[in-house]
Backbone atoms as SQL, in Angstrom:
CREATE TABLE atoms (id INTEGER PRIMARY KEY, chain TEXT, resi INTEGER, resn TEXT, atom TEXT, x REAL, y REAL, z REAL);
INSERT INTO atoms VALUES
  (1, 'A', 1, 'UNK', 'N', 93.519, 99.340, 101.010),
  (2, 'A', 1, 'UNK', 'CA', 94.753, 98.590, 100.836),
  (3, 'A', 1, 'UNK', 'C', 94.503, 97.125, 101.184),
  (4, 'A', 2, 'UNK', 'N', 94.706, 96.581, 100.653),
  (5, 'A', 2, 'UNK', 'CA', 95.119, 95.126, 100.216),
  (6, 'A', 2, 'UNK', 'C', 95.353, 94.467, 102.080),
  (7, 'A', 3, 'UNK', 'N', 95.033, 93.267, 102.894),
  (8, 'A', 3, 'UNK', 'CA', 95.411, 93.370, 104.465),
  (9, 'A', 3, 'UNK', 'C', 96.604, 92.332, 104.308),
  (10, 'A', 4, 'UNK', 'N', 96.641, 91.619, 103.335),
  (11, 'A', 4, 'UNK', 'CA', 98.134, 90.763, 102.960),
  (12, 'A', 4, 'UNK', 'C', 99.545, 92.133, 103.225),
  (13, 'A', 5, 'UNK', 'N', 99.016, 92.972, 102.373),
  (14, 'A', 5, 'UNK', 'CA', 100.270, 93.706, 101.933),
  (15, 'A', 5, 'UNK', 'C', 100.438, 94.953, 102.962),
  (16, 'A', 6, 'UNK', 'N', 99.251, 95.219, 104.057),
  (17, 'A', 6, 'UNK', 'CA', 98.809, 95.939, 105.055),
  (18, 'A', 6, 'UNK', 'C', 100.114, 95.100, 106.166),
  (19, 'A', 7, 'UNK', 'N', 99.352, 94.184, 106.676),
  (20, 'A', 7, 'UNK', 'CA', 100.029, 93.521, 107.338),
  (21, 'A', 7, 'UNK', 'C', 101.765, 92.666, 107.151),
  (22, 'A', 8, 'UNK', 'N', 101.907, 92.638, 105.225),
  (23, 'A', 8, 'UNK', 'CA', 103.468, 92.622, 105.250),
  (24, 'A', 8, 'UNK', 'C', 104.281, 93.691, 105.882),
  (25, 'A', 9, 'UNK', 'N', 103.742, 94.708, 105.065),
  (26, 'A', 9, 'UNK', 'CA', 104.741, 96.006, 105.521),
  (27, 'A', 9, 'UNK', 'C', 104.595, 96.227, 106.888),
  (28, 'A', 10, 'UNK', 'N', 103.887, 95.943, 107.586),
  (29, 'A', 10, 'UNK', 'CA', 103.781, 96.320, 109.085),
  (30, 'A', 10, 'UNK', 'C', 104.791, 95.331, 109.922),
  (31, 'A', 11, 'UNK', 'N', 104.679, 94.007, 108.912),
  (32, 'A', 11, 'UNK', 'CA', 106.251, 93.809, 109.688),
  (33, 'A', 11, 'UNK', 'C', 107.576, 93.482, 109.046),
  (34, 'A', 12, 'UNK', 'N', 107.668, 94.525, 108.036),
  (35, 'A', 12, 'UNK', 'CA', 109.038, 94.871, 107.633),
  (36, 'A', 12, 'UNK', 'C', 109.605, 94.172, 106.544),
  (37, 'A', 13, 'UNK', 'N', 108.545, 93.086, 106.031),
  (38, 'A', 13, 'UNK', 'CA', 109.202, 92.355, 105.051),
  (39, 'A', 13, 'UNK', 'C', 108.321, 92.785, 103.454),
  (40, 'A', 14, 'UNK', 'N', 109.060, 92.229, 102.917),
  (41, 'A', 14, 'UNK', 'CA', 109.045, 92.604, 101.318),
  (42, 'A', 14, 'UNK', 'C', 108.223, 91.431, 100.775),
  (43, 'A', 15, 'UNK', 'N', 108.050, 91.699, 99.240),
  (44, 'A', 15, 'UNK', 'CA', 107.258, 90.625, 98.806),
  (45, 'A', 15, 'UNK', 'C', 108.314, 89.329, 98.240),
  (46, 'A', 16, 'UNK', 'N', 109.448, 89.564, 98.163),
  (47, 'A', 16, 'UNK', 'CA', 110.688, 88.800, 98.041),
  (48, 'A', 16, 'UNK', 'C', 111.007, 88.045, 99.364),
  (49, 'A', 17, 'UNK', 'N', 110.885, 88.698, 100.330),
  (50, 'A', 17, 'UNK', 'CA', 110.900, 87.925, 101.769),
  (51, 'A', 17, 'UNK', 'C', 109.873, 87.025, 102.386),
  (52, 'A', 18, 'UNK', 'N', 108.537, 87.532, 101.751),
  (53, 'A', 18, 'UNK', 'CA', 107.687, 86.471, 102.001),
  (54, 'A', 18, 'UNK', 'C', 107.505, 85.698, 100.941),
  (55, 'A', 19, 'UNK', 'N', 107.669, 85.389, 99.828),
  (56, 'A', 19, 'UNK', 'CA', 107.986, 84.549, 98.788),
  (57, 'A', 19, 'UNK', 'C', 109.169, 83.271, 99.294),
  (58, 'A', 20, 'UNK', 'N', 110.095, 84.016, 100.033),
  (59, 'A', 20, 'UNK', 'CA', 111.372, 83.111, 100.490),
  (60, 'A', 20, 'UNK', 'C', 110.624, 82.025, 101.764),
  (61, 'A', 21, 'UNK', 'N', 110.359, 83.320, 102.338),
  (62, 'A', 21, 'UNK', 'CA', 109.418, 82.034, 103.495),
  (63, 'A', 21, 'UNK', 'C', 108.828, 81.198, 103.075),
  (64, 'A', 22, 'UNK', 'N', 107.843, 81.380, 102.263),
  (65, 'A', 22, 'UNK', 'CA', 106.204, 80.627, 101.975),
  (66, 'A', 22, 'UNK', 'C', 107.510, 79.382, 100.795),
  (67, 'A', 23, 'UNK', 'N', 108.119, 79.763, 100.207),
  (68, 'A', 23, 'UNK', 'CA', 108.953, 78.674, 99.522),
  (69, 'A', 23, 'UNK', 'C', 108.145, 78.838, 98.233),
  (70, 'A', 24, 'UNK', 'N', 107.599, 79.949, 97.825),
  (71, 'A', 24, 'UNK', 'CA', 107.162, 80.114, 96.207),
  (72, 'A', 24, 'UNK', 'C', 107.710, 81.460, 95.420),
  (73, 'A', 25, 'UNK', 'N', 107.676, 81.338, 94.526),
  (74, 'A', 25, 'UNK', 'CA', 108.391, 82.656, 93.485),
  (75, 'A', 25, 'UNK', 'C', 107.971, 83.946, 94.257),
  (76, 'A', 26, 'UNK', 'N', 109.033, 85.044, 93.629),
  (77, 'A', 26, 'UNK', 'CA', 108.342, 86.078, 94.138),
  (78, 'A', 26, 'UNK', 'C', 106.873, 86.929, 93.105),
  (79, 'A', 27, 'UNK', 'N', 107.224, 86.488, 91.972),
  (80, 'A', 27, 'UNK', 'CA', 105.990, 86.535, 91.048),
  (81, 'A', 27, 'UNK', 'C', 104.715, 85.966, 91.558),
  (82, 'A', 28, 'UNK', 'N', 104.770, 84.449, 91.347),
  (83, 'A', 28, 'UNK', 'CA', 103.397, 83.846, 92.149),
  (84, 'A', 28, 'UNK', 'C', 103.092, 84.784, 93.544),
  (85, 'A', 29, 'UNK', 'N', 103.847, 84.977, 94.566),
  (86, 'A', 29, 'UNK', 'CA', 103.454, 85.514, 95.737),
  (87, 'A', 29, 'UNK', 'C', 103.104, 86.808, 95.393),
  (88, 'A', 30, 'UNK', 'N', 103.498, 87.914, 94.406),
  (89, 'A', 30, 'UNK', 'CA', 102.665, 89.023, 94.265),
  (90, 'A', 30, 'UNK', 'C', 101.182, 88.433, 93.462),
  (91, 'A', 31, 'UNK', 'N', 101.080, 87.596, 92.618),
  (92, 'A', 31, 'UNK', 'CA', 100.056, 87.240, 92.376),
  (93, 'A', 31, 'UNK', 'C', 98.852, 87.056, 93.057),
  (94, 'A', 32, 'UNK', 'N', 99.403, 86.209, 94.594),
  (95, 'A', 32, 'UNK', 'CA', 98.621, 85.696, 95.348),
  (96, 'A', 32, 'UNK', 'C', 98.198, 87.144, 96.109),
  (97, 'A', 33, 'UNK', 'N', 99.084, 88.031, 96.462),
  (98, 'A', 33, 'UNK', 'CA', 98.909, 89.022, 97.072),
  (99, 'A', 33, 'UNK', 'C', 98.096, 90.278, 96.553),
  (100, 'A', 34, 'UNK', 'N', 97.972, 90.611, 95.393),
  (101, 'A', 34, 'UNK', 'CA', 96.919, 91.007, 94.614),
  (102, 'A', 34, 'UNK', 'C', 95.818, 90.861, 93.967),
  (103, 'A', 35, 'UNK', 'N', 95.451, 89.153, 94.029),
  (104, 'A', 35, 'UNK', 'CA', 94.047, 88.801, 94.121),
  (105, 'A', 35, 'UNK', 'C', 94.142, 88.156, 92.355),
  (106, 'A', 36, 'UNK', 'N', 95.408, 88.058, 91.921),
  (107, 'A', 36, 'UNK', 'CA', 95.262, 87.643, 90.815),
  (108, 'A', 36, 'UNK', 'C', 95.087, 85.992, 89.971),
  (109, 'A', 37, 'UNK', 'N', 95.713, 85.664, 91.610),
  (110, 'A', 37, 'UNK', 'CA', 95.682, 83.980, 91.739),
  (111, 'A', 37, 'UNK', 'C', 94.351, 83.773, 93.415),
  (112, 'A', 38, 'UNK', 'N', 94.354, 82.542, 92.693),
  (113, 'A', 38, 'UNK', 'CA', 93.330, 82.205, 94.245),
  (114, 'A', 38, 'UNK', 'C', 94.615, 81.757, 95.389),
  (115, 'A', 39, 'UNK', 'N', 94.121, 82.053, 97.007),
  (116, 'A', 39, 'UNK', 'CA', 95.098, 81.506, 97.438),
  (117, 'A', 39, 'UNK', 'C', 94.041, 80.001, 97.909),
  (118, 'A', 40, 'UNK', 'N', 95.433, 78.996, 98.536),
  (119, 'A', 40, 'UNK', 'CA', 94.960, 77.977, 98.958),
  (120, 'A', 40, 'UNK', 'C', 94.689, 77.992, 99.840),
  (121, 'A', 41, 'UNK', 'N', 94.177, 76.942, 100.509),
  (122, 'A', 41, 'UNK', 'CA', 94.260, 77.335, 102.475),
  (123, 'A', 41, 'UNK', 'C', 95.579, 77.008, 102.783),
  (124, 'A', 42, 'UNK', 'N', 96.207, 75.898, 102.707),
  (125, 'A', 42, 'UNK', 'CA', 98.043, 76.237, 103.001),
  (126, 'A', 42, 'UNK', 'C', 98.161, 77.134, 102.949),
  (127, 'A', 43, 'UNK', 'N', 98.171, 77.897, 101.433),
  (128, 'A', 43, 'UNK', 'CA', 99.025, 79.423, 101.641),
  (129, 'A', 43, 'UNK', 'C', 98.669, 80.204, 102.703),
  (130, 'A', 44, 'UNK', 'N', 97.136, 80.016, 102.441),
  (131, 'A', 44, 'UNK', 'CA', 96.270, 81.210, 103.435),
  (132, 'A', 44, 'UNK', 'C', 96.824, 81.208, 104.868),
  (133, 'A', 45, 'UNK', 'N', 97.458, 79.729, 105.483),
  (134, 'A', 45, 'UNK', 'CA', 97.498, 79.350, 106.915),
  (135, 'A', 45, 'UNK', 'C', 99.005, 79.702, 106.827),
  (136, 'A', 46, 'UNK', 'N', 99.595, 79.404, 105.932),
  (137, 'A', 46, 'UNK', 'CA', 101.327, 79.978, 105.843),
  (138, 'A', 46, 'UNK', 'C', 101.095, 81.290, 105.725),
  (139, 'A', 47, 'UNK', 'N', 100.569, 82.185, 105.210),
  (140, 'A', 47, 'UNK', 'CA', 100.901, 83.687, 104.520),
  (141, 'A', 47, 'UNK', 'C', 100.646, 84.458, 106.902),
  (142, 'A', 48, 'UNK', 'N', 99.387, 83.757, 107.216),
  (143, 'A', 48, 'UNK', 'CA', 98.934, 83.710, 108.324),
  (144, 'A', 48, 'UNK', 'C', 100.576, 83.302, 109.788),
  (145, 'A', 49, 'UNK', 'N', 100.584, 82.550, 109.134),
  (146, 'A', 49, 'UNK', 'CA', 102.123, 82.113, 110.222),
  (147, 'A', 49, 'UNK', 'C', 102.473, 82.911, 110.231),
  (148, 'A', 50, 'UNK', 'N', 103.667, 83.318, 108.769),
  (149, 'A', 50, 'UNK', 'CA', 104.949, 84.204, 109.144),
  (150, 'A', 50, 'UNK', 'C', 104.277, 85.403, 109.163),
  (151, 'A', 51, 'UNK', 'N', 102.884, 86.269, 109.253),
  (152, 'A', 51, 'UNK', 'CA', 102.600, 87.068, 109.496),
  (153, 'A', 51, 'UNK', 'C', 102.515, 87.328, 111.132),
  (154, 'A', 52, 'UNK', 'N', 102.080, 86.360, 111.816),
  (155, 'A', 52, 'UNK', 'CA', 101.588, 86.322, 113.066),
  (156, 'A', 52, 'UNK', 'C', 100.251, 86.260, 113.421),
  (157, 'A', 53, 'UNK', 'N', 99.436, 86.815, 112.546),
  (158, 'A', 53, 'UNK', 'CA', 98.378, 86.944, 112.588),
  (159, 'A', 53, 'UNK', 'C', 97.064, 85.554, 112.577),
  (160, 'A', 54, 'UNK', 'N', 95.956, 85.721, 112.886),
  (161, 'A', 54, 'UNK', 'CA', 94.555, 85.021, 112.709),
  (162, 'A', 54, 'UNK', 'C', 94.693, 85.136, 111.329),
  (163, 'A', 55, 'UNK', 'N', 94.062, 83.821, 110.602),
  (164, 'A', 55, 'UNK', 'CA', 93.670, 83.833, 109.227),
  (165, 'A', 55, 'UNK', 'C', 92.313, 84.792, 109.408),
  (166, 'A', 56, 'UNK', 'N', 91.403, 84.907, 110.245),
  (167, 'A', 56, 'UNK', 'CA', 90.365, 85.935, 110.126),
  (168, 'A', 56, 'UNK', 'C', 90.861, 87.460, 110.139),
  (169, 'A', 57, 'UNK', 'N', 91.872, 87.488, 110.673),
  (170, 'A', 57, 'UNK', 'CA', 92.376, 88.946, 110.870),
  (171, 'A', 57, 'UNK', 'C', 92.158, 89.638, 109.304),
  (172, 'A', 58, 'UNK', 'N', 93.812, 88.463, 108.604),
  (173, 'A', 58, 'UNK', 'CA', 94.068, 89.038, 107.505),
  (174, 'A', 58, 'UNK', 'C', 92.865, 88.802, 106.496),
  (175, 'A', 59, 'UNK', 'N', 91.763, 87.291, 106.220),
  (176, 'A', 59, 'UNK', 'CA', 91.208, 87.523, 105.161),
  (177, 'A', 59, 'UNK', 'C', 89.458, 87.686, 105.148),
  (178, 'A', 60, 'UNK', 'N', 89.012, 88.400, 106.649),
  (179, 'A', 60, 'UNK', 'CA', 87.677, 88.361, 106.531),
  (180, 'A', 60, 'UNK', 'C', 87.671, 89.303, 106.208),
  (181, 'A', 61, 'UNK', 'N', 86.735, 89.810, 105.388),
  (182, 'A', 61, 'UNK', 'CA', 86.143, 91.633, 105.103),
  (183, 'A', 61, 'UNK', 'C', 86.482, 92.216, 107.018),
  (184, 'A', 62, 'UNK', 'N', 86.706, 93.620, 106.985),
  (185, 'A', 62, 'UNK', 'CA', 86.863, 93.980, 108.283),
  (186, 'A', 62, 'UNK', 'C', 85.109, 94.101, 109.168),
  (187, 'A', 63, 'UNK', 'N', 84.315, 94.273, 108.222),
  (188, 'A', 63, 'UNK', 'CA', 82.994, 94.311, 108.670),
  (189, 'A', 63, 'UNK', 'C', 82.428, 93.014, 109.286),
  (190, 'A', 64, 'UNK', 'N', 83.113, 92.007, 108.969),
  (191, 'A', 64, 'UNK', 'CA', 82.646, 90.268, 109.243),
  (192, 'A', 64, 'UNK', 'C', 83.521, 90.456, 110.702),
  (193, 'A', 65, 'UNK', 'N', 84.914, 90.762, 111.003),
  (194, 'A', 65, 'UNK', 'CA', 85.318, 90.532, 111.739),
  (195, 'A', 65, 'UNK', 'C', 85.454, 91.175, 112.540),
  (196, 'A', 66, 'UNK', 'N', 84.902, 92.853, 112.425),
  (197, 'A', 66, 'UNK', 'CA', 84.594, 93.363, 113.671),
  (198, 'A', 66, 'UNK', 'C', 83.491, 92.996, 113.981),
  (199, 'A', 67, 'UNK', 'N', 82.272, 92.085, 113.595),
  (200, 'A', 67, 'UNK', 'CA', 81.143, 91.262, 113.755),
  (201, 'A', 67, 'UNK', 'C', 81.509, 90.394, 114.836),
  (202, 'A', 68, 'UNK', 'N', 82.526, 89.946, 114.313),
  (203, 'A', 68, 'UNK', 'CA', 82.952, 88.798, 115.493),
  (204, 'A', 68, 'UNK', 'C', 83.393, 88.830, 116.578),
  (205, 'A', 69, 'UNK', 'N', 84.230, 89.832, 116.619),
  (206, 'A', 69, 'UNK', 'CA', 84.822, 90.615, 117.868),
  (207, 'A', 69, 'UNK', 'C', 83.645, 91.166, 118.858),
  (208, 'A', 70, 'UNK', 'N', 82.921, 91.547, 118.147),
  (209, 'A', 70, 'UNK', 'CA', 82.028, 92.284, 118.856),
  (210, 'A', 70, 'UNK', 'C', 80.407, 91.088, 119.657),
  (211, 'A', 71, 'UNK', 'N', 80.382, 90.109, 119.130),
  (212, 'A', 71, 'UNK', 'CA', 79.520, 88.792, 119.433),
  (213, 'A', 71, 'UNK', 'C', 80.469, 88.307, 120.288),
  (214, 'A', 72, 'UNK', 'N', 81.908, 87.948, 120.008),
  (215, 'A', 72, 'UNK', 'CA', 82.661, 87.222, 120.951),
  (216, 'A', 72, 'UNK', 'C', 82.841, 88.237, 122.498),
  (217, 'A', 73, 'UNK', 'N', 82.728, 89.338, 122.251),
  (218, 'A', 73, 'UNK', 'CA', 82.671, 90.532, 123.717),
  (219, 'A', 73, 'UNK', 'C', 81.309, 90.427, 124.548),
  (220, 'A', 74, 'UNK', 'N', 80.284, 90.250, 123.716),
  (221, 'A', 74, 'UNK', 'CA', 78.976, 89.755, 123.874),
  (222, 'A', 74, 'UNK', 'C', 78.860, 88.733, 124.819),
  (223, 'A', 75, 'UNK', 'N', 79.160, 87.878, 124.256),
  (224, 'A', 75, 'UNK', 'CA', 79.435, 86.175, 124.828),
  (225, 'A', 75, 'UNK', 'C', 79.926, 86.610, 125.937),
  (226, 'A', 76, 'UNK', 'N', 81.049, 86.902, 125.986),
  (227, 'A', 76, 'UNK', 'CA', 82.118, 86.474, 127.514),
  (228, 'A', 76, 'UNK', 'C', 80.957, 87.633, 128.522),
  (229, 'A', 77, 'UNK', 'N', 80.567, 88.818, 128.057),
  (230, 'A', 77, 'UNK', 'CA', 79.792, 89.768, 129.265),
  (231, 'A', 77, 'UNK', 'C', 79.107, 88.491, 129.899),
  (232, 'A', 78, 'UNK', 'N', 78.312, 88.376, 128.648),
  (233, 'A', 78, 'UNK', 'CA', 76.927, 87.409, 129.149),
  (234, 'A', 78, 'UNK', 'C', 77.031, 86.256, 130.596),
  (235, 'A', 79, 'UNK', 'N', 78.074, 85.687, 129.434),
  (236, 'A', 79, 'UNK', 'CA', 78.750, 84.484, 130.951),
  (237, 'A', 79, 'UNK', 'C', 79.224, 84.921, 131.968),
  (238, 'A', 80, 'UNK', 'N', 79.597, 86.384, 132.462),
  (239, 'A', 80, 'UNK', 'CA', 80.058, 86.708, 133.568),
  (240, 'A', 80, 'UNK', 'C', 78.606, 87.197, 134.094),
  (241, 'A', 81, 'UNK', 'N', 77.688, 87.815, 133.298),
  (242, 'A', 81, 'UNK', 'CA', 76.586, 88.644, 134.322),
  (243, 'A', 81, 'UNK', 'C', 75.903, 87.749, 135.231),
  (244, 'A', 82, 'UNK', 'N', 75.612, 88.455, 136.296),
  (245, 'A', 82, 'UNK', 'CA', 74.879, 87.971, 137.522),
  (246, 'A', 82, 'UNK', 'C', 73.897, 88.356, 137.822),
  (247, 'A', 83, 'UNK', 'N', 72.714, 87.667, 137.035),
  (248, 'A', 83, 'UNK', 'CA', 71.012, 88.216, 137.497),
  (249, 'A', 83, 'UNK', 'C', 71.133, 88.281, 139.027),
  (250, 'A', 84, 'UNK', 'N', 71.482, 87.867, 139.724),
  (251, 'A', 84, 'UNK', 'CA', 70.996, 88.300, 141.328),
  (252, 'A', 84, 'UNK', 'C', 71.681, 89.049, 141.932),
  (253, 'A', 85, 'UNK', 'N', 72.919, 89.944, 141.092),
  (254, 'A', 85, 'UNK', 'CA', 73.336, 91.038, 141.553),
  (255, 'A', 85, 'UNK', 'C', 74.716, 90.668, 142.885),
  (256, 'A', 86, 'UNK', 'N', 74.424, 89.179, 143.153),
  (257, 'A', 86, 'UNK', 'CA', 75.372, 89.014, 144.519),
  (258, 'A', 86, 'UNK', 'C', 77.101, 88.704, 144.250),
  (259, 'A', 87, 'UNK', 'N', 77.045, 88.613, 142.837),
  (260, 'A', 87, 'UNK', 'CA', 78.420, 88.449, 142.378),
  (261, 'A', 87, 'UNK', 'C', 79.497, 88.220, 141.997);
């Protein structure tokens, strides 16, 4: 499933409701939402707003961004570990 249309329905709005937000047709916005139009980065960073979400959330492959999640968990261990064990 589609993470535009994953993440609409998860919070309750329609493709008419996010069309109203974003301030474009509801045609163009299924367009954009099915891959039939390119989106812009505006849209991408608007579709991202009224979602709530990270623009990485909704448009990295999930494999890129559990990549990232998982390097960024990496990172923070690293900076906390204590080679001398004292703490």
């Amino acid at each position: 499933m589609n993470k535009i249309r994953q993440f609409r329905e998860q919070a309750g709005l329609t493709q008419l409701d996010m069309a109203k937000r974003l301030g474009i047709s509801e045609s163009y916005y299924c367009q954009l939402e099915t891959g039939k139009r390119r989106l812009s980065l505006d849209n991408a960073l608007q579709i991202s707003s009224v979602l709530k979400k990270t623009p990485n959330e909704i448009f990295l492959p999930d494999s890129i961004a559990k990549r990232k999640v998982s390097q960024k968990a990496r990172a923070e261990q690293a900076a906390t570990y204590d080679p001398t064990g004292t703490g």
